[in-house]
Short mmCIF file of the C-alpha atoms (twelve columns), coordinates in Angstrom:
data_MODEL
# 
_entry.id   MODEL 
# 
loop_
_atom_site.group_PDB 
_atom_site.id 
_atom_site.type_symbol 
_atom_site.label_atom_id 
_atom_site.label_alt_id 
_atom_site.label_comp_id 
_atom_site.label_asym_id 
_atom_site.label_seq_id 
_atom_site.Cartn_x 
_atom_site.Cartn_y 
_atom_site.Cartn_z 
_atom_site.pdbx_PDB_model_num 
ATOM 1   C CA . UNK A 1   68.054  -17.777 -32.175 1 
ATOM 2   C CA . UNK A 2   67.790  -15.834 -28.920 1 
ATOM 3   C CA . UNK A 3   66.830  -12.181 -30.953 1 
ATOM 4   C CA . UNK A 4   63.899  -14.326 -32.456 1 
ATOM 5   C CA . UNK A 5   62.575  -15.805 -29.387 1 
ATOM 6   C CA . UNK A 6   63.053  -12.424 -27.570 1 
ATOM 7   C CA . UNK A 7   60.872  -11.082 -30.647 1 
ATOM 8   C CA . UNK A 8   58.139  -13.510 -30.026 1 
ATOM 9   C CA . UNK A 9   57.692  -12.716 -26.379 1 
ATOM 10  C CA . UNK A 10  57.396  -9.053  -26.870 1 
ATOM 11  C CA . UNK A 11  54.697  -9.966  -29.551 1 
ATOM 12  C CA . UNK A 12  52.908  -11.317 -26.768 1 
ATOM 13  C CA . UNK A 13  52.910  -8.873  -24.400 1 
ATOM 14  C CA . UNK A 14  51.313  -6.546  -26.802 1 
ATOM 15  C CA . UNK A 15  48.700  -8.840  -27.363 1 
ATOM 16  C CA . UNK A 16  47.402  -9.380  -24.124 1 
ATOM 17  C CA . UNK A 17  48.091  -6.393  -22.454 1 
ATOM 18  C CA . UNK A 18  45.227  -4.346  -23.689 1 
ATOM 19  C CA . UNK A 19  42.927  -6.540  -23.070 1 
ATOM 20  C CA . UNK A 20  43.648  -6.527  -19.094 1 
ATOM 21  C CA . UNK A 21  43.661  -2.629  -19.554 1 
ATOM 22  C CA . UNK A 22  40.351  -2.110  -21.052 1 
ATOM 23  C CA . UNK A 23  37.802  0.123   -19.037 1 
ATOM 24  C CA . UNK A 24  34.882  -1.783  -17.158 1 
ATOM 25  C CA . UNK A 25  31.220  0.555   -17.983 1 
ATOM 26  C CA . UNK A 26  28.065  -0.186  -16.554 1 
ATOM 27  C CA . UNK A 27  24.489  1.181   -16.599 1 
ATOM 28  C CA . UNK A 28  21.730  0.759   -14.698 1 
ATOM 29  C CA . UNK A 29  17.442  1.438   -14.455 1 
ATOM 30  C CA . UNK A 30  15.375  0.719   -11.670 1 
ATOM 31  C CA . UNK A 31  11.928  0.547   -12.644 1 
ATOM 32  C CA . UNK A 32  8.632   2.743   -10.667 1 
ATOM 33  C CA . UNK A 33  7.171   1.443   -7.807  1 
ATOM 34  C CA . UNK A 34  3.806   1.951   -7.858  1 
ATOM 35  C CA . UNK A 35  1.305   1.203   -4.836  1 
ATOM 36  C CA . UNK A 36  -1.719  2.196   -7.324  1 
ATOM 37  C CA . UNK A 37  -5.114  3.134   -5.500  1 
ATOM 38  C CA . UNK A 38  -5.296  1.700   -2.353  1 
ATOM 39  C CA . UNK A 39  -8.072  2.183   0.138   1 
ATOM 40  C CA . UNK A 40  -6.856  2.441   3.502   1 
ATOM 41  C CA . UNK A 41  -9.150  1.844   5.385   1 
ATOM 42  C CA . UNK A 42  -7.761  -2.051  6.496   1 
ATOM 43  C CA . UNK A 43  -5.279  -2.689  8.307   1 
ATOM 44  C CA . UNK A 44  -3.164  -4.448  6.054   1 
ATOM 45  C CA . UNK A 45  -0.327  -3.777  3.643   1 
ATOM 46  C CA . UNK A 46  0.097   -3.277  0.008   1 
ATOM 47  C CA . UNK A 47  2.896   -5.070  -1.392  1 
ATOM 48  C CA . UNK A 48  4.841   -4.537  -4.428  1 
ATOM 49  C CA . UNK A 49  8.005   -5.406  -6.407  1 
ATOM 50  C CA . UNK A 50  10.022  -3.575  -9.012  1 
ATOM 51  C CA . UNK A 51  12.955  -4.495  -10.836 1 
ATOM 52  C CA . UNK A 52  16.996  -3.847  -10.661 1 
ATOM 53  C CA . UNK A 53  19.156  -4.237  -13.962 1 
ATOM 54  C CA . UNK A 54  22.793  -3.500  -14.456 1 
ATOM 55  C CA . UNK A 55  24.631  -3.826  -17.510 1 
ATOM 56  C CA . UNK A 56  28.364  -4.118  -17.692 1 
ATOM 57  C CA . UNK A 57  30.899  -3.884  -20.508 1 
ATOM 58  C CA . UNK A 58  34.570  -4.724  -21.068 1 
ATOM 59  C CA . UNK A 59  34.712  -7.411  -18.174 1 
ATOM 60  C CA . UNK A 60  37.879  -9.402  -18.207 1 
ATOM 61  C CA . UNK A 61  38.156  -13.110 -18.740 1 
ATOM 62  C CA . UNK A 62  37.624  -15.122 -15.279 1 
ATOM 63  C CA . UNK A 63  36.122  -11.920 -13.512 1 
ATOM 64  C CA . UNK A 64  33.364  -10.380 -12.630 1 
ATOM 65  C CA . UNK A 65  31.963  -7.213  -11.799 1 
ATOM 66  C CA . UNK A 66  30.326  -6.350  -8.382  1 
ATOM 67  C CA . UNK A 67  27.525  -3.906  -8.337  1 
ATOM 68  C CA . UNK A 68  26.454  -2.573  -4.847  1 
ATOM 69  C CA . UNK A 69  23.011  -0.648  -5.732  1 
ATOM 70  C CA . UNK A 70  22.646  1.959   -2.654  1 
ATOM 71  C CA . UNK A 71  19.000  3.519   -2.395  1 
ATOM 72  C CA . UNK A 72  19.163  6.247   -0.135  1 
ATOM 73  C CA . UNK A 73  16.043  7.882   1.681   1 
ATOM 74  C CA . UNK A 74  14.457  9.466   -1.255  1 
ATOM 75  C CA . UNK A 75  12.588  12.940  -1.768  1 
ATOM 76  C CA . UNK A 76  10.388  12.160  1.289   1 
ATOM 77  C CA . UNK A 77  12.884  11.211  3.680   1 
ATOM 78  C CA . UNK A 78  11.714  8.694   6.166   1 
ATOM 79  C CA . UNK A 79  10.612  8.923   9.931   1 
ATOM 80  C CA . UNK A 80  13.498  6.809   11.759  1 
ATOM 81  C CA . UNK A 81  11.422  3.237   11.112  1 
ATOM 82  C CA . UNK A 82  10.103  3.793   7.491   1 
ATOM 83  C CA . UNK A 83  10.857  5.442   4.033   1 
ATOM 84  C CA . UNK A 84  8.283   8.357   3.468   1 
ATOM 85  C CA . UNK A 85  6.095   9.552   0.319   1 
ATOM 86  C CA . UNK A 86  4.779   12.900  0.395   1 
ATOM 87  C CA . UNK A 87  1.933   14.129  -1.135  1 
ATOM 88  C CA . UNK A 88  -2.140  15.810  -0.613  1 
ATOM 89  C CA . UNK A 89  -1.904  16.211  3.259   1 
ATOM 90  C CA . UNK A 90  1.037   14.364  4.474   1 
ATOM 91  C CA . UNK A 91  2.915   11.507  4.292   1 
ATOM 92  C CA . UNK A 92  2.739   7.923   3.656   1 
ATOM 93  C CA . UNK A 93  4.966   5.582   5.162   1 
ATOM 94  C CA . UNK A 94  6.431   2.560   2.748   1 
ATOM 95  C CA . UNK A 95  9.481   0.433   3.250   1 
ATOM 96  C CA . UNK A 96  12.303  -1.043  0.226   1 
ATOM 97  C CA . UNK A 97  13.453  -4.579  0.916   1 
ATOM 98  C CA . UNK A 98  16.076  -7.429  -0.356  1 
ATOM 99  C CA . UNK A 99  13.638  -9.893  0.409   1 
ATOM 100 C CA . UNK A 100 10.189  -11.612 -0.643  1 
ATOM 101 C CA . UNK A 101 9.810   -12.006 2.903   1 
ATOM 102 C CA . UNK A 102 10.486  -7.759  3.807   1 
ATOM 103 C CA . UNK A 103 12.384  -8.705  6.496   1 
ATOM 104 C CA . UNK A 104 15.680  -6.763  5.178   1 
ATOM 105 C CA . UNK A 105 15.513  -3.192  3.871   1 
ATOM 106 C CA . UNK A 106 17.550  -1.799  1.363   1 
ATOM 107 C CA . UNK A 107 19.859  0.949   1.833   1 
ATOM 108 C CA . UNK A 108 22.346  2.470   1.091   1 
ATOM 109 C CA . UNK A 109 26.246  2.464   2.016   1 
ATOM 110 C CA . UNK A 110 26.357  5.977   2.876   1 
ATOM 111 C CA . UNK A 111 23.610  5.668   5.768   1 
ATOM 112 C CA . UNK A 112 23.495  2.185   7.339   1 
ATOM 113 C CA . UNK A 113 20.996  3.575   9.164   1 
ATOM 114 C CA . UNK A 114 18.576  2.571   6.326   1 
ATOM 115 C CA . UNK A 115 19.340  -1.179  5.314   1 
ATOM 116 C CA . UNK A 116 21.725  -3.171  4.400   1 
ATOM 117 C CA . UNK A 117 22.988  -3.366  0.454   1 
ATOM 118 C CA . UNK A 118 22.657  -6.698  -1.663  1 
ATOM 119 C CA . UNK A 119 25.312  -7.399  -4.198  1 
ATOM 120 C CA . UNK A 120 24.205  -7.685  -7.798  1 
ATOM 121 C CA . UNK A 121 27.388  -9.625  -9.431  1 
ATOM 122 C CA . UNK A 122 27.715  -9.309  -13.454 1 
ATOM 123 C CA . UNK A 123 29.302  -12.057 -15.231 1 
ATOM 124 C CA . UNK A 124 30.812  -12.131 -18.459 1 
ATOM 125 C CA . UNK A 125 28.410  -13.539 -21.343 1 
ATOM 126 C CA . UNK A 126 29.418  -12.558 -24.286 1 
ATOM 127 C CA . UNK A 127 32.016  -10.528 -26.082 1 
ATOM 128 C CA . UNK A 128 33.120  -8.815  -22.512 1 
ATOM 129 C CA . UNK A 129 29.655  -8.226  -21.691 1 
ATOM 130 C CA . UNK A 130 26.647  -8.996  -18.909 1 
ATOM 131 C CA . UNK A 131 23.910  -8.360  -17.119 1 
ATOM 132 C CA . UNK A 132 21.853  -8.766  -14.402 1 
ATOM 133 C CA . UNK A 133 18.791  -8.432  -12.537 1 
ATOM 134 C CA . UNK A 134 17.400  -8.173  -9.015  1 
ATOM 135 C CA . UNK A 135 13.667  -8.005  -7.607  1 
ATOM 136 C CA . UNK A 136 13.231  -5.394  -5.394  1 
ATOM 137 C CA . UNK A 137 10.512  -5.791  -2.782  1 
ATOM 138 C CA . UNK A 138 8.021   -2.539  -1.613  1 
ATOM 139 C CA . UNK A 139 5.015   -2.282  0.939   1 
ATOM 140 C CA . UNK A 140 3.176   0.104   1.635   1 
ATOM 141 C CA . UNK A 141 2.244   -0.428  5.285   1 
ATOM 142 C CA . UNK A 142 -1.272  -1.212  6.784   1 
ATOM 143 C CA . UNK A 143 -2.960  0.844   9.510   1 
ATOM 144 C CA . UNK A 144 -2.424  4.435   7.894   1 
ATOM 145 C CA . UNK A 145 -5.878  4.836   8.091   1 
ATOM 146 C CA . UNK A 146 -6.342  8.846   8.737   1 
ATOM 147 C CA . UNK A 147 -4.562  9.647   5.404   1 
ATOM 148 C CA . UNK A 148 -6.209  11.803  3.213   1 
ATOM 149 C CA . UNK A 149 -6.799  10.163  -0.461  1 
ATOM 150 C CA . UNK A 150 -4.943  11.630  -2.968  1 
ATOM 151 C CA . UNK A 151 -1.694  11.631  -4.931  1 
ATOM 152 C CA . UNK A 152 2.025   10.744  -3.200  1 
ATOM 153 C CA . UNK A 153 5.735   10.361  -3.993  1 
ATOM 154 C CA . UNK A 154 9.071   10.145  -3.166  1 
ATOM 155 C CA . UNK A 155 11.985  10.991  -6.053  1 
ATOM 156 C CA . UNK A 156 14.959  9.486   -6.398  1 
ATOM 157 C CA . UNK A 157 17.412  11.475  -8.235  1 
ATOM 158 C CA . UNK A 158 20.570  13.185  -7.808  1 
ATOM 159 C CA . UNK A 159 22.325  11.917  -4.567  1 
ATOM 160 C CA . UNK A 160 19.409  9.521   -3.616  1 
ATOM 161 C CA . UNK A 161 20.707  6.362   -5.480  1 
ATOM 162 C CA . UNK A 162 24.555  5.335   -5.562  1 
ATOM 163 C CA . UNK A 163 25.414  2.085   -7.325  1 
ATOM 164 C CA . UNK A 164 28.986  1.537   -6.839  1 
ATOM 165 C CA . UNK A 165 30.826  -1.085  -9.008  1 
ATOM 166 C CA . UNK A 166 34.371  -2.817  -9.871  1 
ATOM 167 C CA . UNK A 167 36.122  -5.841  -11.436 1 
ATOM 168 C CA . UNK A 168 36.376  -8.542  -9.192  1 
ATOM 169 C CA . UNK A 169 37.567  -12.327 -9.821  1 
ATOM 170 C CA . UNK A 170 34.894  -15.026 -9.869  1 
ATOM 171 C CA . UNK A 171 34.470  -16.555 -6.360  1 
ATOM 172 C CA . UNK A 172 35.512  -12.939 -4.301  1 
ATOM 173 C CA . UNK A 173 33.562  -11.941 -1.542  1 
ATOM 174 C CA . UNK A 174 29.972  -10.772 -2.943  1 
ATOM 175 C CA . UNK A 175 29.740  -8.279  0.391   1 
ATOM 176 C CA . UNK A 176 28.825  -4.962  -0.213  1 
ATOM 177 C CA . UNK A 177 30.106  -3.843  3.587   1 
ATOM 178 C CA . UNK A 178 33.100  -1.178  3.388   1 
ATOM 179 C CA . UNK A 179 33.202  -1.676  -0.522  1 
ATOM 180 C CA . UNK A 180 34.459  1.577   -2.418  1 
ATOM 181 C CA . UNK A 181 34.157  0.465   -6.123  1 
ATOM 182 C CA . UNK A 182 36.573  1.922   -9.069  1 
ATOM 183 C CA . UNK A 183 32.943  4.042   -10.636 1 
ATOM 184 C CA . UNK A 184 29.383  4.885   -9.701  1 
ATOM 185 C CA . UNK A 185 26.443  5.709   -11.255 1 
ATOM 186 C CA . UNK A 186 23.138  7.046   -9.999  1 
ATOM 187 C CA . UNK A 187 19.814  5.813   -11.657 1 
ATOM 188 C CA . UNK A 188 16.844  7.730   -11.063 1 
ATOM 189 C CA . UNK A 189 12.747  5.982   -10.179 1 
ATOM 190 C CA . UNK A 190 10.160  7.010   -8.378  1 
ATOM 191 C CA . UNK A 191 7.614   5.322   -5.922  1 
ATOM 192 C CA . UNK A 192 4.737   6.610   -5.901  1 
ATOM 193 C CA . UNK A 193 0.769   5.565   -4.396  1 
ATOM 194 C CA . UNK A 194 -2.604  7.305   -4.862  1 
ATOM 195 C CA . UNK A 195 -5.242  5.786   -2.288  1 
ATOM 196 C CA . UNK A 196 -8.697  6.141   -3.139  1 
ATOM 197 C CA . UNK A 197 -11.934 7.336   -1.390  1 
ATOM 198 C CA . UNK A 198 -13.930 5.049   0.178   1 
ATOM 199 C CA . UNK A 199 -16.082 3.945   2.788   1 
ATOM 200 C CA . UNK A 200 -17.693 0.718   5.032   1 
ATOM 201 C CA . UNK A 201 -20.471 0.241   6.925   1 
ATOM 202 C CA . UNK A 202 -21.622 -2.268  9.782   1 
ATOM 203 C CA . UNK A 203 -25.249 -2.039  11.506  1 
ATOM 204 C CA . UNK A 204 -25.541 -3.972  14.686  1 
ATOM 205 C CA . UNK A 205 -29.581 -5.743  14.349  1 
ATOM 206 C CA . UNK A 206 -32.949 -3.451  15.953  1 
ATOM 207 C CA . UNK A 207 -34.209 -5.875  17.948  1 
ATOM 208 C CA . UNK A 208 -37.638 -4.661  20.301  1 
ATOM 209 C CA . UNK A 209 -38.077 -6.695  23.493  1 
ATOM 210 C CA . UNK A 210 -41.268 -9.264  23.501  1 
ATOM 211 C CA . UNK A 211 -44.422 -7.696  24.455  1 
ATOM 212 C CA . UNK A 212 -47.746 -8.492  24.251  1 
ATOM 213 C CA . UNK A 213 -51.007 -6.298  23.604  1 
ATOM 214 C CA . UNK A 214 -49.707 -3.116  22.079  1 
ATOM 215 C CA . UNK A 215 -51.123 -0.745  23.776  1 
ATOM 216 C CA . UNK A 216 -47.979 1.203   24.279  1 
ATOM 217 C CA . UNK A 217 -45.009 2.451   22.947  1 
ATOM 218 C CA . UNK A 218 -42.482 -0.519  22.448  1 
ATOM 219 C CA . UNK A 219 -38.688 1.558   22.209  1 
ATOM 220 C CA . UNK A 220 -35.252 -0.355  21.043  1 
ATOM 221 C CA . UNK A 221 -31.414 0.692   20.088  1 
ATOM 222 C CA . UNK A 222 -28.932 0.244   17.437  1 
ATOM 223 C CA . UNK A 223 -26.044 1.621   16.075  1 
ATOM 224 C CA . UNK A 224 -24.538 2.259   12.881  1 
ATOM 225 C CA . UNK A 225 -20.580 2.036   12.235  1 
ATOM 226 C CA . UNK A 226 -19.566 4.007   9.319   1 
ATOM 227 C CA . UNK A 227 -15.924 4.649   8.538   1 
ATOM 228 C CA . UNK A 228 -14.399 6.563   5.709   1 
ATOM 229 C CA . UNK A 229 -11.662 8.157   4.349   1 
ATOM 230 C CA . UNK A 230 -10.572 11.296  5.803   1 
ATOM 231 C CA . UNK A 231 -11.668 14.344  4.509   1 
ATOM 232 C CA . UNK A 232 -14.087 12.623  2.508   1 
ATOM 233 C CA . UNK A 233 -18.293 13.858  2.985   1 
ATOM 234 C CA . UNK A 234 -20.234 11.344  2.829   1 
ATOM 235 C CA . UNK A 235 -24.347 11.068  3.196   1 
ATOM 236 C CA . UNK A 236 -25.720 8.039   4.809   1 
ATOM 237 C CA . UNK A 237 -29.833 6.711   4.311   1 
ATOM 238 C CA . UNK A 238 -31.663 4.395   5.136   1 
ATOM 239 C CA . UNK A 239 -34.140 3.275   3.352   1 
ATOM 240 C CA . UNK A 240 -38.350 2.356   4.133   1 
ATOM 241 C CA . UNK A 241 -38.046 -1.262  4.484   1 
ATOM 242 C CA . UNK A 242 -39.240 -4.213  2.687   1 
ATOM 243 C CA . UNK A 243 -43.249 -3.639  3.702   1 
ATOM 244 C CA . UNK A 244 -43.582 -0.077  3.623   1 
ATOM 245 C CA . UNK A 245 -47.302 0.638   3.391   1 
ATOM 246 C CA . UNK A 246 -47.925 3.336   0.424   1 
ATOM 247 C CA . UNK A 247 -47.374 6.359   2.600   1 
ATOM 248 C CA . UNK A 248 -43.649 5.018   3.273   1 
ATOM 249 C CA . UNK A 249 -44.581 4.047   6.831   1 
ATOM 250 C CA . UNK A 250 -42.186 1.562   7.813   1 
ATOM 251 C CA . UNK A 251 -43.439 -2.173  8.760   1 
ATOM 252 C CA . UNK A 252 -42.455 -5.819  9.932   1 
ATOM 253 C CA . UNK A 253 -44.322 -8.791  8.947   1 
ATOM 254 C CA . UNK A 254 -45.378 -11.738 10.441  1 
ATOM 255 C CA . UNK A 255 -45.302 -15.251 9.166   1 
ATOM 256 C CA . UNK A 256 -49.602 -14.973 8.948   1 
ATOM 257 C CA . UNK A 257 -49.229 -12.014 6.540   1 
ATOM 258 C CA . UNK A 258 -49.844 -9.477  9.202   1 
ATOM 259 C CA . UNK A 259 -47.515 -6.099  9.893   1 
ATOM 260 C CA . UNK A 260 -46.589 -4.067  12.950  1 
ATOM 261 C CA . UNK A 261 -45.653 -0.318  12.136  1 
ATOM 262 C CA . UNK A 262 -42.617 1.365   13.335  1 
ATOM 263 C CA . UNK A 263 -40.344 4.321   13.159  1 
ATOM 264 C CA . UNK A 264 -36.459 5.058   12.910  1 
ATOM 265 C CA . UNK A 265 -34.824 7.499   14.804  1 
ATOM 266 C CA . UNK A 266 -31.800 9.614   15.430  1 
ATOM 267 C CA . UNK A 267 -32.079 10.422  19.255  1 
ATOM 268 C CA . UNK A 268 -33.262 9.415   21.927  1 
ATOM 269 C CA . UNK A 269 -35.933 11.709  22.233  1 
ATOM 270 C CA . UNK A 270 -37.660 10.412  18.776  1 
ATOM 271 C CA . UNK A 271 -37.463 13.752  17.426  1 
ATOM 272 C CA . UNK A 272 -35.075 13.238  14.850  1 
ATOM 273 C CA . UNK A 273 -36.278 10.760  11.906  1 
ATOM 274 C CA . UNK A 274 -34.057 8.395   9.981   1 
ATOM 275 C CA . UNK A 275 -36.487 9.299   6.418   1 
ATOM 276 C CA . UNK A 276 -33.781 11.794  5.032   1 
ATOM 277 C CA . UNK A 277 -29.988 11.442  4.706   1 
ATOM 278 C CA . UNK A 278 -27.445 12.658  7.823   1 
ATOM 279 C CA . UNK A 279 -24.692 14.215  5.945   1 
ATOM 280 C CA . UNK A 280 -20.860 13.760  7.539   1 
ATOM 281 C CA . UNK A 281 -17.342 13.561  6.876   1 
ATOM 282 C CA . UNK A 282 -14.521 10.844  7.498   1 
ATOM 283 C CA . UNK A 283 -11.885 10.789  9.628   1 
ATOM 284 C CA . UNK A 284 -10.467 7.509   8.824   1 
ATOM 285 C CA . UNK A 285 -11.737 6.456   12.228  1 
ATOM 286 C CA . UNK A 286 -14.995 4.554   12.989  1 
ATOM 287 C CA . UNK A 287 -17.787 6.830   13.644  1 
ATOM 288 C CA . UNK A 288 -20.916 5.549   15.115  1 
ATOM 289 C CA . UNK A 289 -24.640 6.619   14.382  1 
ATOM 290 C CA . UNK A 290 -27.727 5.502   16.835  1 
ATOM 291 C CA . UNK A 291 -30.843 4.327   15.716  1 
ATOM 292 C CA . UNK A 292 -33.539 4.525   18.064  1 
ATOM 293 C CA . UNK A 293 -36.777 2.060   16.779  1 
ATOM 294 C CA . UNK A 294 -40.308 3.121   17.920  1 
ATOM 295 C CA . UNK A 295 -43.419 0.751   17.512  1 
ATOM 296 C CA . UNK A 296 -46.484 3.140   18.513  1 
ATOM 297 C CA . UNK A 297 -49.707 2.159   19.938  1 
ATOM 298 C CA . UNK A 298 -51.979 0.427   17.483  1 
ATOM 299 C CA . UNK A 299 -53.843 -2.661  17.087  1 
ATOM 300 C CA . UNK A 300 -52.801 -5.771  18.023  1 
ATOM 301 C CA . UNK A 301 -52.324 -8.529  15.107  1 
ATOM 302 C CA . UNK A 302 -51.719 -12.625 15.854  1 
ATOM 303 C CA . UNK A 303 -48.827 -13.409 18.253  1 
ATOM 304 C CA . UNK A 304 -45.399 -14.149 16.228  1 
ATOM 305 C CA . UNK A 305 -42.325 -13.084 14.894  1 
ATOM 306 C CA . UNK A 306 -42.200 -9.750  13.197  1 
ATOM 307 C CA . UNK A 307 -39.344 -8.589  10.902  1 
ATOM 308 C CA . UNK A 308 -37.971 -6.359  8.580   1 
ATOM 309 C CA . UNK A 309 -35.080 -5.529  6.300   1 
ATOM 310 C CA . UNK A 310 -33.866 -2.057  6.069   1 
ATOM 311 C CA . UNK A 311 -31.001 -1.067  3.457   1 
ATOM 312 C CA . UNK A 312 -28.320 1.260   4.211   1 
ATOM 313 C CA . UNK A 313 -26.916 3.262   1.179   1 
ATOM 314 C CA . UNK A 314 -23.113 5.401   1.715   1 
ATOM 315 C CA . UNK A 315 -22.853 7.833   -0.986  1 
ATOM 316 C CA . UNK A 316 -19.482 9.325   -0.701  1 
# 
């Protein structure tokens, strides 16, 4: 009896020992992040996510497999605080994070310097096989308002991605700190953002001090505040008013039906007049424009308020 049980045991063994010894393979994409067409000129950020997935064959029974997805600096590098995109004329500064909140970046184990990495753990689902996902947060951060519009990106290929992984058993440690990994593999994605031209405009209101018989000049100041994109001309108008008479002579009108004539000005001197466009270009910082208001002599109609609504057209 003692060959036959010896037989049996050795049958076994080669039954479950290949199974241990099969080879754990895993794959990974991580999809573009794309910031679209921004404009700029706000202060705050754009914020984006992408997507993580790993795929893992050949897992044992009652393991897992750890994934630590390192995302190094990229094609643009970074600027000690911030990941970098490159592009038109310059950079644009964006950030990857763990976190919904982007409160933790995401690096890479290689430079610390850059984030922290997240575990992604694969568990067995089916025929040795699993997968798994993970959101990965982006923002483009506000206040980069003297970029010039255009197209940027940063590339990450080659040595810029490292996702290490190897078989663990369920309930080990899911730290990625000072883990080696039996393999690697290196997705590529890019991130990429192409802000758009644009432009606002404020106008503080032209109000002329009460007077009474006009039988002289009656002067007032305001200001427009124009910002726009860097690099980007722009031509600003304004237009006759509301109660222009038929020779485009500007005018306010009182509540009996009456007007009161004025003029718009660039300078102080009243030499300059506000009837054709002032041409410009953007720096991505406000830029402020005077208007100087006139009302000349003329006669004097009934004693009241006197207004009138001027339109201000950007074409950039």
């Amino acid at each position: 009896m003692k060959p036959l049980i010896l037989a049996l045991l050795a049958a076994l063994a080669l039954l479950v020992m290949p199974g241990t010894a099969q080879a754990q393979t895993c794959s990974a994409t991580v999809s573009t992040i794309d910031f679209g067409s921004p404009l700029l000129l706000g202060s705050g950020p754009v914020d984006v996510t992408g997507t993580v997935s790993v795929t893992c064959t050949g897992i044992p029974l009652l393991s897992v497999v750890k994934v630590c997805p390192g995302i190094g600096a990229g094609s643009g590098g970074t600027d000690g605080s911030a990941r970098l995109m490159t592009g038109t004329a310059g950079t644009l500064r964006y950030q990857l994070y763990q976190d919904a909140a982007r409160s933790v970046a995401w690096g890479s184990l290689d430079n610390p310097t850059l984030g922290s990495v997240p575990a992604i753990i694969v568990s067995v689902a089916l025929n040795g096989a699993g997968s798994a996902t993970r959101t990965l947060y982006a923002r483009l951060f506000g206040g980069q308002t003297t970029v010039v519009p255009g197209s940027y990106r940063s590339s990450f290929i080659g040595n810029a991605t490292q996702f290490s992984y190897g078989v663990e058993l369920i309930g080990a440690s899911s730290n990625c700190t000072g883990f080696a990994g039996s393999a690697s593999i290196r997705p590529t994605f890019d991130v990429s953002a192409s802000p758009s031209r644009g432009c606002t405009v404020a106008a503080t209101p032209l109000s002329f001090p009460t007077t009474g018989v006009l039988s002289r000049p009656v002067t007032a100041q305001s200001a427009l505040t124009l910002t726009c994109t860097n690099q980007t001309a722009y031509a600003v108008r304004l237009d006759t008013g509301r109660n222009a008479d038929t020779s485009g002579v500007r005018r306010m009108r009182g509540a009996s039906g009456s007007f009161i004539a004025y003029g718009l000005f660039r300078d102080a001197a009243l030499s300059s007049s506000w009837d054709g466009a002032l041409q410009a270009t953007g720096t991505g910082l406000a830029q402020s424009q005077a208007i100087h208001g006139r009302v000349p002599p003329q006669p004097t109609p009934a004693p009241g308020l006197y207004s009138d609504t001027v339109v201000v057209t950007v074409t950039y």
